[in-house]
ROVO-583817 format. One line per 8 residues: their letters; for each residue x, y, z of C-alpha. Coordinates in Angstrom, 2 decimals, decimal comma, always signed. Example, Ala and Ser with C-alpha at 12.3 -4.5 7.8 and 13.67 -1.06 7.14 Angstrom:
BEGIN
as	+12,30:-4,50:+7,80 ~ +13,67:-1,06:+7,14 .
REM end
This chain:
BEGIN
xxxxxxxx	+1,61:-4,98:+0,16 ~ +1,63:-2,47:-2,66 ~ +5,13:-3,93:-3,83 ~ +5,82:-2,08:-6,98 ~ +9,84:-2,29:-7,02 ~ +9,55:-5,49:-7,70 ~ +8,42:-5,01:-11,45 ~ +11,45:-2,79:-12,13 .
xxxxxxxx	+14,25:-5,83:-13,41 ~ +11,66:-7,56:-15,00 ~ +10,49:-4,93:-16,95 ~ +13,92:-3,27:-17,50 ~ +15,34:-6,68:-18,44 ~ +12,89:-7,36:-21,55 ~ +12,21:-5,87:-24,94 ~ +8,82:-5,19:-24,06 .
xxxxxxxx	+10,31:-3,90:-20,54 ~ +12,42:-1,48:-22,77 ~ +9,73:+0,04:-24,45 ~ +7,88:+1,03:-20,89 ~ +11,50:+2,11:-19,92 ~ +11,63:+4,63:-22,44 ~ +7,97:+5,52:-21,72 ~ +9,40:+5,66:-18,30 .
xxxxxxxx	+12,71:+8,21:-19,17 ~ +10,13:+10,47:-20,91 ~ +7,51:+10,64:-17,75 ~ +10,93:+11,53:-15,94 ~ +12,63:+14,03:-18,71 ~ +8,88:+15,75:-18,06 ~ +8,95:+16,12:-14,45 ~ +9,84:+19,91:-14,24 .
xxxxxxxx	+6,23:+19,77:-16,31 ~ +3,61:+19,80:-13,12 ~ +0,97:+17,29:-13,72 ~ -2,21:+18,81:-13,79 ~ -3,93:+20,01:-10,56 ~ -7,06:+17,64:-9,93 ~ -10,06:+18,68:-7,85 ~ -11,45:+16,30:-5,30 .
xxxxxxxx	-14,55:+16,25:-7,49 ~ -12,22:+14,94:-10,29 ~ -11,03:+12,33:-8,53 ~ -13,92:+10,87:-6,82 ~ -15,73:+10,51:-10,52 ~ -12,60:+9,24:-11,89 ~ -12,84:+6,36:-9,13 ~ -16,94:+6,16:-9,96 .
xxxxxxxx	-15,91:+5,19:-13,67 ~ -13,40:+2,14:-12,56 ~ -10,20:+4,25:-11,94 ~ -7,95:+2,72:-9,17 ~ -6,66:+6,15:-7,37 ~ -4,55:+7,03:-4,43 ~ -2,56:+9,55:-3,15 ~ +0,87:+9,51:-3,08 .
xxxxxxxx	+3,51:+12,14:-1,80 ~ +0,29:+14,63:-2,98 ~ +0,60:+13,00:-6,54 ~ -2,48:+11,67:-7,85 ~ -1,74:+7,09:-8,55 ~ -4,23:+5,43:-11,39 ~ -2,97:+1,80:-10,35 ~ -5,17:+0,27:-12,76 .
xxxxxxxx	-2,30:-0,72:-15,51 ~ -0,27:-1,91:-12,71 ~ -2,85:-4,33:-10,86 ~ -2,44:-6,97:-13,30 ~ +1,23:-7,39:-12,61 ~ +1,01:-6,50:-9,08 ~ +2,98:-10,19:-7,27 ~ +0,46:-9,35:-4,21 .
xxxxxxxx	-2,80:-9,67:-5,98 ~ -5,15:-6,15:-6,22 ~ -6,87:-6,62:-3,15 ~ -4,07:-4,47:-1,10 ~ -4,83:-2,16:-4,05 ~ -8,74:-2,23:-3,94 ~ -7,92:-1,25:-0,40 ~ -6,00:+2,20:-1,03 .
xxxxxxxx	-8,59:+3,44:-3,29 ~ -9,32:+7,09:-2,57 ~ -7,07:+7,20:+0,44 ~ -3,74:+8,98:+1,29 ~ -1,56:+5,88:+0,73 ~ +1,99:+7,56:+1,50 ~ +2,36:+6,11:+4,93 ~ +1,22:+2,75:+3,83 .
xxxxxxxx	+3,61:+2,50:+0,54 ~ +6,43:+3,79:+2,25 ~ +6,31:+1,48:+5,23 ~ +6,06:-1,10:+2,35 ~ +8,37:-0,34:-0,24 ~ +11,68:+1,19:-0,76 ~ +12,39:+4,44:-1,90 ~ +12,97:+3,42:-5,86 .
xxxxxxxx	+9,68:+1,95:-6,08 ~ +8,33:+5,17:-4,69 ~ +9,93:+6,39:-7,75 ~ +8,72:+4,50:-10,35 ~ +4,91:+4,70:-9,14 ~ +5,09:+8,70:-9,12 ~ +7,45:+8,59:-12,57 ~ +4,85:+5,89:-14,45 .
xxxxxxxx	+1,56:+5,86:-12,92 ~ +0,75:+9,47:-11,81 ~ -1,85:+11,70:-13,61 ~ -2,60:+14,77:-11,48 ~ -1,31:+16,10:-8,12 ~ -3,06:+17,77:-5,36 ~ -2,77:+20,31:-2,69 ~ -3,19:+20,63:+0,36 .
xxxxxxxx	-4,16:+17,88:+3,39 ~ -6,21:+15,13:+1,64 ~ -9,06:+13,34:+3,50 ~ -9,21:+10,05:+2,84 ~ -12,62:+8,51:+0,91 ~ -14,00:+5,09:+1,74 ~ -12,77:+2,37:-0,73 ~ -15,55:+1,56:-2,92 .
xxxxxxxx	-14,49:-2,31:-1,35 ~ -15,40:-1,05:+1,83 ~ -18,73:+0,24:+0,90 ~ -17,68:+3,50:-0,20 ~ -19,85:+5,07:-3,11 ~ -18,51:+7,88:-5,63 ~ -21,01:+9,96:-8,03 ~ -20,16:+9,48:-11,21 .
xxxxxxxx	-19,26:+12,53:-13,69 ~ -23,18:+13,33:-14,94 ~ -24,51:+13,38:-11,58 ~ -25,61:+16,46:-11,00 ~ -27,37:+15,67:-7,40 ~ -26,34:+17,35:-4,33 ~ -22,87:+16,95:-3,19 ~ -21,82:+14,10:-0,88 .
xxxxxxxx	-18,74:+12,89:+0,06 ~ -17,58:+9,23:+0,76 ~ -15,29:+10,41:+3,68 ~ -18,10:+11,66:+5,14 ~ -20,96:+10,22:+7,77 ~ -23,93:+11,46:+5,96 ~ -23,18:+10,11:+2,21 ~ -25,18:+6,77:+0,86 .
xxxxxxxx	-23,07:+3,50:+1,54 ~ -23,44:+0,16:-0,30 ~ -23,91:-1,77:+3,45 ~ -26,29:-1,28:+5,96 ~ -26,08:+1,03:+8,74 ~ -24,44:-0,47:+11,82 ~ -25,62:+0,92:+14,91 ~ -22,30:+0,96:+16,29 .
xxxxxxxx	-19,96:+2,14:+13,07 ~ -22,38:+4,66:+12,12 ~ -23,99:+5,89:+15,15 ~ -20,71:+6,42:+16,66 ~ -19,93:+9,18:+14,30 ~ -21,45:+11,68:+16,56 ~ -18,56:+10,70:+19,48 ~ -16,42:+10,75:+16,61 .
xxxxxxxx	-17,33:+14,64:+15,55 ~ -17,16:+15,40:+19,19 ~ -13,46:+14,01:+19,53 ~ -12,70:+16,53:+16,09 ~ -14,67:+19,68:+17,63 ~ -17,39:+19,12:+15,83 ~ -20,31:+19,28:+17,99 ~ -21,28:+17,92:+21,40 .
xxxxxxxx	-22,12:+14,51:+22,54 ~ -22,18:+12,05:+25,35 ~ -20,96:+8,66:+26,63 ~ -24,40:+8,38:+27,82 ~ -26,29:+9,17:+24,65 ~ -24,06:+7,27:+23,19 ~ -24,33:+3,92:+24,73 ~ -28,15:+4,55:+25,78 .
xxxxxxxx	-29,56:+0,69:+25,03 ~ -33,06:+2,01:+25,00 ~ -32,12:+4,20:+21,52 ~ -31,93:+0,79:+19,84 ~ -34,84:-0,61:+21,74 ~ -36,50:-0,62:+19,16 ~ -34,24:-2,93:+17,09 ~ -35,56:-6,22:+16,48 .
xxxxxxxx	-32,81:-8,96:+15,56 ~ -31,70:-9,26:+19,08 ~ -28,23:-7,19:+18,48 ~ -29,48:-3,65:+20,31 ~ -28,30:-4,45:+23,33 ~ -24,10:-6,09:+22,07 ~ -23,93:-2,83:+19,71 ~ -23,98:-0,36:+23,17 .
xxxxxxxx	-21,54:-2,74:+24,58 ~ -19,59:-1,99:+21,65 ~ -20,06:+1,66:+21,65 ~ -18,84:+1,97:+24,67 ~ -15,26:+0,16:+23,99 ~ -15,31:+2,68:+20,73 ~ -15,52:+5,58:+23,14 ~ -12,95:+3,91:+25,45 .
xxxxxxxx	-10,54:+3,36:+22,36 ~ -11,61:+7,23:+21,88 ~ -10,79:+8,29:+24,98 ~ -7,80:+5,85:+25,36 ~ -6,01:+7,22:+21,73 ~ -5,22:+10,74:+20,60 ~ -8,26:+12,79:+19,05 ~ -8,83:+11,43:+15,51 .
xxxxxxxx	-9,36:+15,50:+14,32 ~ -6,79:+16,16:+11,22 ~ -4,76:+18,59:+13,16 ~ -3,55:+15,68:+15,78 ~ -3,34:+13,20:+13,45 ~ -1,15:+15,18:+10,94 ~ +1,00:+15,62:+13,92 ~ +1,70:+12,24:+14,24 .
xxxxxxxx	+2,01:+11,32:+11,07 ~ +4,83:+14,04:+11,00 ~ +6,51:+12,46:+13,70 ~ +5,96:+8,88:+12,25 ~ +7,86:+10,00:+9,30 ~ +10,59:+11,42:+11,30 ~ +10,73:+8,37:+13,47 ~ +11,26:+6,20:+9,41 .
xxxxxxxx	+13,89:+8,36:+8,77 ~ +15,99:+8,14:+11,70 ~ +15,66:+4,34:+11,32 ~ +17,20:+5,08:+7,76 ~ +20,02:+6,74:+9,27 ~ +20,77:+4,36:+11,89 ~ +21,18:+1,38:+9,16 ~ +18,40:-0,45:+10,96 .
xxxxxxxx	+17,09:-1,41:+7,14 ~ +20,75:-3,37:+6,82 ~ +20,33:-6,92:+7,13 ~ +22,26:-8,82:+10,28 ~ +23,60:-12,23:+7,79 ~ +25,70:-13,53:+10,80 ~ +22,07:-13,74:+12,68 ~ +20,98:-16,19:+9,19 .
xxxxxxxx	+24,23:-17,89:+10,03 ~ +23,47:-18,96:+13,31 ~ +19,55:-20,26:+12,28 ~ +20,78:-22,48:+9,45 ~ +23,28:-24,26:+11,86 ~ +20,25:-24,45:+14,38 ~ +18,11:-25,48:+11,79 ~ +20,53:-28,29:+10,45 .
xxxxxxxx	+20,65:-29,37:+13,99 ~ +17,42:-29,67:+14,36 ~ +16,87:-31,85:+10,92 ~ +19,95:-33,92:+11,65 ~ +18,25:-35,18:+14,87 ~ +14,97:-35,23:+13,31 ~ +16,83:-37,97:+10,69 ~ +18,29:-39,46:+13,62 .
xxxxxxxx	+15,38:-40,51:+15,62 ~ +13,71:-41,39:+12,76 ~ +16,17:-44,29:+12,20 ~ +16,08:-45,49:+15,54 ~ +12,31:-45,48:+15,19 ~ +11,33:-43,07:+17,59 ~ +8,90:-41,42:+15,39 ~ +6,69:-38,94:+17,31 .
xxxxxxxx	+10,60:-37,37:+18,69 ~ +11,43:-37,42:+15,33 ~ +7,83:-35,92:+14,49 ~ +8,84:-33,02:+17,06 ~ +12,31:-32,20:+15,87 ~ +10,17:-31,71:+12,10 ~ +7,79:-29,44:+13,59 ~ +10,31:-27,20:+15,50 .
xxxxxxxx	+12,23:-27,37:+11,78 ~ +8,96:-25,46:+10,43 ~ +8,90:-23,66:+13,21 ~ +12,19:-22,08:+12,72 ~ +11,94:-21,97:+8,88 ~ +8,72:-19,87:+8,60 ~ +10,65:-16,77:+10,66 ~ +13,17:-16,71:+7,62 .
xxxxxxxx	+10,27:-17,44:+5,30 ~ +8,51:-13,95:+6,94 ~ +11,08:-12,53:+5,92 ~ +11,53:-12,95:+2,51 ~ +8,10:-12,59:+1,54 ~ +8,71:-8,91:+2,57 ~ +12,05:-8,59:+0,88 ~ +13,73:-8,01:+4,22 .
xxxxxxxx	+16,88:-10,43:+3,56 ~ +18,71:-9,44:+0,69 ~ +15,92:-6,94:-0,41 ~ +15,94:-8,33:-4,05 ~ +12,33:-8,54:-5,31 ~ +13,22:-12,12:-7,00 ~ +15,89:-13,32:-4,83 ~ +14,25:-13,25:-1,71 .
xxxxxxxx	+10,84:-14,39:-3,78 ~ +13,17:-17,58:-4,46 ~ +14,01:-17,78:-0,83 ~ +10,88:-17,61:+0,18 ~ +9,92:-20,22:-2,12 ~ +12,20:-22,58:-1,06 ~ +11,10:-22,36:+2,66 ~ +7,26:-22,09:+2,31 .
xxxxxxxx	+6,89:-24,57:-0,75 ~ +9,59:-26,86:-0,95 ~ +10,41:-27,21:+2,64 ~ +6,83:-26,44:+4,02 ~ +4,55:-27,81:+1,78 ~ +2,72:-24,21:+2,03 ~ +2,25:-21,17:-1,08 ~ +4,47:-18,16:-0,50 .
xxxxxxxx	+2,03:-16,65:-3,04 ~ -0,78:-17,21:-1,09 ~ +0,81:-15,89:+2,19 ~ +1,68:-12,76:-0,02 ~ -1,13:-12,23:-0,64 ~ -3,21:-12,36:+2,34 ~ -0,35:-10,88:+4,59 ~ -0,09:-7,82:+2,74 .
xxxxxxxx	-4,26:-7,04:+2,63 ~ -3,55:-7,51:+6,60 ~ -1,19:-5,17:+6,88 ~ -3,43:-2,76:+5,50 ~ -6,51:-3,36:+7,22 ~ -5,49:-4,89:+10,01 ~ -8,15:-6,35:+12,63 ~ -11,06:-5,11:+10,35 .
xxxxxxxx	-13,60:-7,88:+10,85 ~ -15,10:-7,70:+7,30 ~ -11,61:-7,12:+5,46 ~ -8,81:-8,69:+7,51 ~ -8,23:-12,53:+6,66 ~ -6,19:-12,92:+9,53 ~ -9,50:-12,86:+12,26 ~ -12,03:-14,39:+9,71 .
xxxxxxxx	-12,13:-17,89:+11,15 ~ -16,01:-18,34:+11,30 ~ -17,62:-20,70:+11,55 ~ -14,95:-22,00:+14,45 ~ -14,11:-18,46:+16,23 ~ -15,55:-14,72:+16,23 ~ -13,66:-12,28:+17,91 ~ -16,33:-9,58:+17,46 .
xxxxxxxx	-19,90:-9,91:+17,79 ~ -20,06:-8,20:+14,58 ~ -19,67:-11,55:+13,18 ~ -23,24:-12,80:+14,39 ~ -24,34:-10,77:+11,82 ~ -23,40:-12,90:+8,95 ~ -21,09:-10,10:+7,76 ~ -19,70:-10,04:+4,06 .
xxxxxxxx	-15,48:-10,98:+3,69 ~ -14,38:-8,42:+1,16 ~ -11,11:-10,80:+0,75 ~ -12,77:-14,09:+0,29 ~ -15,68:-12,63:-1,54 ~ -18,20:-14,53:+0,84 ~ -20,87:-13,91:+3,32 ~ -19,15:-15,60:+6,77 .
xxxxxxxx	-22,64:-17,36:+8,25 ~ -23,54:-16,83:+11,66 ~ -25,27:-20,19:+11,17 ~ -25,68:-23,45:+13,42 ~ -22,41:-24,75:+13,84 ~ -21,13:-21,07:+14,22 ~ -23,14:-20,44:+17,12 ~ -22,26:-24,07:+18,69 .
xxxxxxxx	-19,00:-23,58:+18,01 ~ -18,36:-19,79:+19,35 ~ -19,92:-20,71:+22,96 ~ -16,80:-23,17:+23,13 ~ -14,34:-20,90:+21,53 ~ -12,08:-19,97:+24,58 ~ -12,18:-23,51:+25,13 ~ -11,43:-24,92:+21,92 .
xxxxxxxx	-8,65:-21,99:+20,95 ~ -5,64:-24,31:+21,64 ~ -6,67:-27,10:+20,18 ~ -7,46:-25,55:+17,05 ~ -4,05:-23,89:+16,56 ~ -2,81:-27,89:+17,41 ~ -4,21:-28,45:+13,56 ~ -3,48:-24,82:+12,89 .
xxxxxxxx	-1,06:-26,01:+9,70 ~ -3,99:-28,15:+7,91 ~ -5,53:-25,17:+7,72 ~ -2,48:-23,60:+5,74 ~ -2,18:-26,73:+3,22 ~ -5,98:-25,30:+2,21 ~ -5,49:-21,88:+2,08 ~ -2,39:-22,76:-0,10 .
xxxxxxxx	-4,21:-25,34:-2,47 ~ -7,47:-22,77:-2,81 ~ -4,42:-20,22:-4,41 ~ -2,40:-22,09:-5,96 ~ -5,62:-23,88:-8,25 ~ -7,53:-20,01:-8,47 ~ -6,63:-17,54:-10,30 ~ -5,60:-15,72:-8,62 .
xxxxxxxx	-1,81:-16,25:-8,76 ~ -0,27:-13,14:-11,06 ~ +0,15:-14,44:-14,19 ~ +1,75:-10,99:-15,96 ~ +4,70:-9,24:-15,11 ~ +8,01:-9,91:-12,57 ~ +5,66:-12,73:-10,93 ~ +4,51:-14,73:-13,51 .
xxxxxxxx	+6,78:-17,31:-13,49 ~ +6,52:-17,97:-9,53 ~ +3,12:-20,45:-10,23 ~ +5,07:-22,74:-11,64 ~ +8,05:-22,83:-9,07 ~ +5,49:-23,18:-6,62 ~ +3,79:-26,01:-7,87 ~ +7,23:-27,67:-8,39 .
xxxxxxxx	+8,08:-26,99:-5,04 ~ +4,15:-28,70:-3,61 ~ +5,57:-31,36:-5,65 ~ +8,82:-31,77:-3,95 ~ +7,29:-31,37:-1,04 ~ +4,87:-34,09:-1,06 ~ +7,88:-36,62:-2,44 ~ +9,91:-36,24:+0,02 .
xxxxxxxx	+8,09:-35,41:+2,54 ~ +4,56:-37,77:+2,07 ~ +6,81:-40,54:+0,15 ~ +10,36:-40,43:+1,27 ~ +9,82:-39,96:+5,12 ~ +6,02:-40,88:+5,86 ~ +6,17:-44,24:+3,28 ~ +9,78:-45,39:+2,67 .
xxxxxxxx	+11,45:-44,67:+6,35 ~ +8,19:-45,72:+7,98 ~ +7,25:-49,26:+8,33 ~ +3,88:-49,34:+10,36 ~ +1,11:-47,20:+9,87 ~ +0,95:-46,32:+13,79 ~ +4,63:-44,70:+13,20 ~ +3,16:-42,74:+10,62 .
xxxxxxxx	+0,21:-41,35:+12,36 ~ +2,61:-40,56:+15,33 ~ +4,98:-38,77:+13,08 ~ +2,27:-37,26:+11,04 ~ +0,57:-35,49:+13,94 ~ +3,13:-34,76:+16,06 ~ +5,28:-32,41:+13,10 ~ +2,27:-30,91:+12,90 .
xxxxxxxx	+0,91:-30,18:+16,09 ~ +4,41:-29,66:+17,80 ~ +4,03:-25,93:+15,35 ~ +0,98:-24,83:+17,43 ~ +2,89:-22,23:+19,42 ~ +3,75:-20,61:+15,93 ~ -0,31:-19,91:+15,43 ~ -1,00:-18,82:+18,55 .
xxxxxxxx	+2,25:-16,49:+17,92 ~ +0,22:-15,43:+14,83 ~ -2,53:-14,61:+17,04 ~ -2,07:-13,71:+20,64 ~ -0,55:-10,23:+18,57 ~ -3,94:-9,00:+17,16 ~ -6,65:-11,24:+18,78 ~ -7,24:-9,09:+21,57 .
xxxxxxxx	-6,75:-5,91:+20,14 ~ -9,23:-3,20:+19,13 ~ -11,19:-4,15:+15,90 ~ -13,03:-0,69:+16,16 ~ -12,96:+1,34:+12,70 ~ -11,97:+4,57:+14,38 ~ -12,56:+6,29:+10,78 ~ -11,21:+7,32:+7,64 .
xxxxxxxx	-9,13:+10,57:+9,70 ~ -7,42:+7,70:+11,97 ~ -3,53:+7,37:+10,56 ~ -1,56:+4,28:+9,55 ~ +0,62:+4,53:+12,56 ~ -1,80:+5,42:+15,19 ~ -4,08:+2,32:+13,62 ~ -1,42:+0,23:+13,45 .
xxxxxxxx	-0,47:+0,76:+17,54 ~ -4,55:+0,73:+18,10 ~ -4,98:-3,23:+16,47 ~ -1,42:-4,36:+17,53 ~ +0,51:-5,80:+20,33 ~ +4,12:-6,38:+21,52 ~ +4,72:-9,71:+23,40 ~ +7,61:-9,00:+26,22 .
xxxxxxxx	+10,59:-11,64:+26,51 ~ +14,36:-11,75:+27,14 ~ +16,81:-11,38:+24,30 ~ +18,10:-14,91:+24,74 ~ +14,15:-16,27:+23,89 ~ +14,40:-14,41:+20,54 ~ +15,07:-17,33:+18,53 ~ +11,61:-18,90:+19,57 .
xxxxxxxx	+9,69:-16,14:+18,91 ~ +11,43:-15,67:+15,37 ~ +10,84:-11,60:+15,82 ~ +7,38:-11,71:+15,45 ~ +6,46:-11,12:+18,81 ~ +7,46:-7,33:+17,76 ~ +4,16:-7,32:+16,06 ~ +4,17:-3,59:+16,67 .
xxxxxxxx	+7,57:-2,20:+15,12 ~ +6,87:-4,77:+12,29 ~ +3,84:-3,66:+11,31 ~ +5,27:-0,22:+11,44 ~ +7,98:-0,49:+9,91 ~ +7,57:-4,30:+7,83 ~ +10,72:-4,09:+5,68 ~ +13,41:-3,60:+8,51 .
xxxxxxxx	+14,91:-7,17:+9,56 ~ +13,47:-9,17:+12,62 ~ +17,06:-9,04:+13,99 ~ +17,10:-5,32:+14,22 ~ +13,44:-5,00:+15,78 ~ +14,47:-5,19:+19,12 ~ +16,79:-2,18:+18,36 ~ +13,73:-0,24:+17,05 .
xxxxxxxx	+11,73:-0,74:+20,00 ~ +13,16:+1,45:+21,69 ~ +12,94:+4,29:+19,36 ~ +9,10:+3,01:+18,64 ~ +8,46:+3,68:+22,45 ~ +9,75:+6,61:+22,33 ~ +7,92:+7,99:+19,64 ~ +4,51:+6,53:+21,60 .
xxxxxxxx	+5,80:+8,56:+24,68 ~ +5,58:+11,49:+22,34 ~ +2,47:+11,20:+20,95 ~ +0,56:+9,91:+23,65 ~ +0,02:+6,49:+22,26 ~ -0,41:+3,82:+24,26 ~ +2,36:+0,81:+23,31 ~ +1,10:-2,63:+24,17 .
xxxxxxxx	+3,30:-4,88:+25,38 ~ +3,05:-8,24:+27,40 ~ +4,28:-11,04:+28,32 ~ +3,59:-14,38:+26,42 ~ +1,30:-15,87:+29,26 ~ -0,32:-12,35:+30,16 ~ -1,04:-11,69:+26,18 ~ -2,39:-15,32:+25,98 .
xxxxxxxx	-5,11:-14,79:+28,93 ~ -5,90:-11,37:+27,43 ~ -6,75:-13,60:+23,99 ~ -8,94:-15,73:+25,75 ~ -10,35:-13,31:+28,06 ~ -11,52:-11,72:+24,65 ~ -12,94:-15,04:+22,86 ~ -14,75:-15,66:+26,23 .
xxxxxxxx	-15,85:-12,30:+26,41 ~ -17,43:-12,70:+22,66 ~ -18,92:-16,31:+23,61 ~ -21,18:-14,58:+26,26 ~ -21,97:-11,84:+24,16 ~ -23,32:-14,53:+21,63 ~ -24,74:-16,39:+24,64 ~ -27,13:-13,12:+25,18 .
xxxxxxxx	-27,68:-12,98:+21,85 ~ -29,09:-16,28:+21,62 ~ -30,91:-15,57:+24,86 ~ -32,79:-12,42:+23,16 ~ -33,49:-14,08:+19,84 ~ -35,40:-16,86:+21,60 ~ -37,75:-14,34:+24,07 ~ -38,11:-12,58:+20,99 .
xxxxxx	-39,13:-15,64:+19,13 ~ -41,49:-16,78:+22,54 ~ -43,06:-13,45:+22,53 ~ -41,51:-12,66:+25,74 ~ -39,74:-9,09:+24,78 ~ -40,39:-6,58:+27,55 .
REM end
């Protein structure tokens, strides 16, 4: 997330931290002085020469001094780039770190509605300030873009106009395969299937024209602050209470069948310990416990790295770019699991990760692999935690860890904690209390696979959602209901869950505690009544057969595709 409160004691605390507070006091003493008006012109060559701008509250954000010392990385940063980011920081961050970005980091101010630009990350391009060609605008359909036309993000654009009052158009146009007859890499006839679930999510969601989508925004924002009032944001500590007895009753008998040898039991009660401990973990990683920037950084340490074995910093990291672009197949790391599932077709086309900086290949084992997928979906989230250990070793030796500001310390209390980890987990339970190597394999497994309903909780939330782009006029919340879903359950299965099955209201509204969320829910379905915005909520089995009702759906899609690409390569194309 854009997390910019948490620099604030740091910075304060330090005599280099002084200094910017002073700098700081004088940006506030000015602020009867209005920062200068800036043209949209202005700002789009400002982001052509390297500037990192956003809007916020209609003041113009250069983010570039702060990206350095930004705990999250700069890729949630990268992603705000030209964009209205109001919604997005205030969902993320409290109102003092609104604050500080508009006290320290504004240069201009504009007025009036702002539409959003694509994100030079994205593929967005911006003319620098001697270009004197024609005028184009990186909002817009028509402007020069550093990726290939898709035939279904780009030709959609004339549905999309139509939606805004724009022009006319047709479903039938619109998904006509013989338009893209004429395409010869065996995709024409996938991209009108996809066209036509864009114009369903079209007709499904509100109009994406500014007017409607201003609306709700307004309403969103209303909806935040009656949430404020309510003292939904206040954290429920009896709730924490009640986990860390459950959780100490879980280790306790974890301990105690491992001394009378029954090692894959004593394997389970580890996994349901990780289980348990990553919902508190969630929640410190987005300050939603004691909503201190370093003491819940510390908690979250504890849990992820020294209890876990995993990288806080890493999960940071990632979690936040998902929150921003959420189900995005080229920008979301939560749905990039090529080569072993694709839950788009887009994926067959080798498409670039803006996150991992890599091209995910459609290649062999890809396309062996995706015709299994809605097979081999549970078994894969069975060994769904190896894949964490990675993730967490390919951040923690990058360099990506912050190494300036509030966060640089938080490296090295990691890799103290994979160290503590790894002793008494690897030596002090899996060599010293084990004597035979078949007890360790048992236990080894079994703690890790017993966690696999805590991946497909991960996933059964976004997996068979939309992964549409919709457009740069779409709004944070109506995106966020669009790509999310709900999972349905009684109160008293709360604690297995761990909140996140209220995907929806948490990605809404990420900072207010899991234990109010079920409070919120109401107040969220309201809000969707509204609007007009469908709320999508199911029940654990039902949102599980929707998942792999979407993974099988994909599998045949690349089962035509292969299908084309080898009449194509027979000469047989009619």
């Amino acid at each position: 997330m854009l997390c910019f409160r948490c620099c604030a004691s740091n910075l304060l605390s330090s005599p280099r931290g002084t200094r910017l507070t002073h700098q700081g006091d004088r940006n506030i003493n000015m602020v009867e002085r209005k920062p200068p008006l800036l043209s949209r012109r202005e700002i789009q060559s400002l982001i052509a020469d390297g500037a990192m701008i956003f809007i916020l509250d209609q003041f113009v954000i250069k983010a570039n001094a702060w990206a350095p010392y930004h705990p999250g990385g700069d890729m949630a940063i990268l992603h705000m780039i030209g964009r209205d980011a109001t919604d997005e920081v205030t969902a993320l961050h409290s109102a003092e770190t609104k604050q500080l970005m508009l006290s320290r980091y504004r240069i201009g101010r504009i007025e009036g509605r702002w539409t959003n630009f694509i994100p030079p990350i994205q593929g967005g391009k911006f003319r620098p300030p001697a270009d004197t060609e024609p005028e184009y605008d990186s909002a817009s359909s028509d402007e020069p873009r550093s990726r290939g036309v898709s035939p279904v993000f780009d030709s959609d654009r004339s549905t999309l106009r139509h939606r805004c009052g724009e022009g006319p158009s047709s479903a039938a146009s619109v998904t006509s395969v013989s338009s893209v007859e004429d395409d010869d890499d065996g995709m024409a006839h996938l991209d009108a299937v996809t066209r036509e679930k864009i114009i369903l999510d079209l007709e499904k969601y509100p109009a994406v024209d500014h007017a409607t989508q201003d609306a709700i925004i307004a309403k969103y924002r209303l909806l935040g602050e009656r949430i404020k009032a309510a003292g939904l944001y206040q954290c429920n500590y009896r709730a924490y209470g009640i986990e860390a007895i459950r959780i100490a009753l879980l280790f306790a008998c974890m301990l105690a069948t491992l001394h009378w040898g029954w090692y894959a039991v004593s394997g389970a009660f580890m996994g349901a310990v990780w289980q348990q401990l990553v919902f508190i973990g969630h929640d410190a990683a987005h300050m939603g416990i004691t909503h201190n920037f370093h003491i819940d950084t510390c908690i979250g340490i504890l849990i992820g790295d020294y209890l876990g074995g995993l990288s806080i910093g890493w999960w940071k990291r990632n979690h936040n770019v998902h929150h921003i672009v959420t189900n995005a197949p080229e920008h979301d790391p939560d749905i990039e699991y090529l080569p072993f599932l694709a839950l788009s077709h887009r994926f067959f086309s080798s498409l670039r990760s803006t996150y991992y900086n890599t091209v995910m290949k459609y290649d062999a084992v890809a396309k062996f692999a995706v015709q299994f997928q809605h097979h081999s979906f549970y078994p894969l989230m069975t060994i769904g935690r190896f894949n964490l250990y990675r993730l967490a070793w390919s951040y923690l030796l990058s360099s990506q860890p912050p190494r300036k500001g509030p966060a640089r310390w938080h490296w090295h209390l990691e890799m103290l904690g994979q160290l503590v980890f790894w002793t008494w987990y690897g030596y002090g339970i899996m060599y010293r209390s084990i004597p035979s190597a078949a007890g360790r394999v048992a236990f080894f497994l079994v703690s890790h696979m017993i966690t696999a309903p805590l991946h497909v909780q991960f996933t059964v939330s976004h997996f068979a959602m939309s992964t549409a782009d919709l457009g740069v006029t779409e709004s944070f919340p109506q995106k966020m209901l669009r790509t999310t879903m709900d999972v349905d359950c009684p109160p008293w299965l709360d604690f297995f869950h761990g909140g996140l099955q209220f995907q929806v209201i948490h990605h809404l509204f990420p900072r207010v505690p899991r234990h109010n969320l079920r409070t919120v829910q109401k107040m969220v379905m309201e809000f969707c009544d509204e609007v007009g915005i469908p709320y999508a909520l199911y029940g654990f089995v039902n949102g599980n057969e929707r998942v792999i009702g979407k993974l099988a759906e994909v599998s045949r899609q690349a089962a035509i595709l292969a299908k084309c690409q080898e009449a194509m390569a027979g000469g047989h194309v009619h």
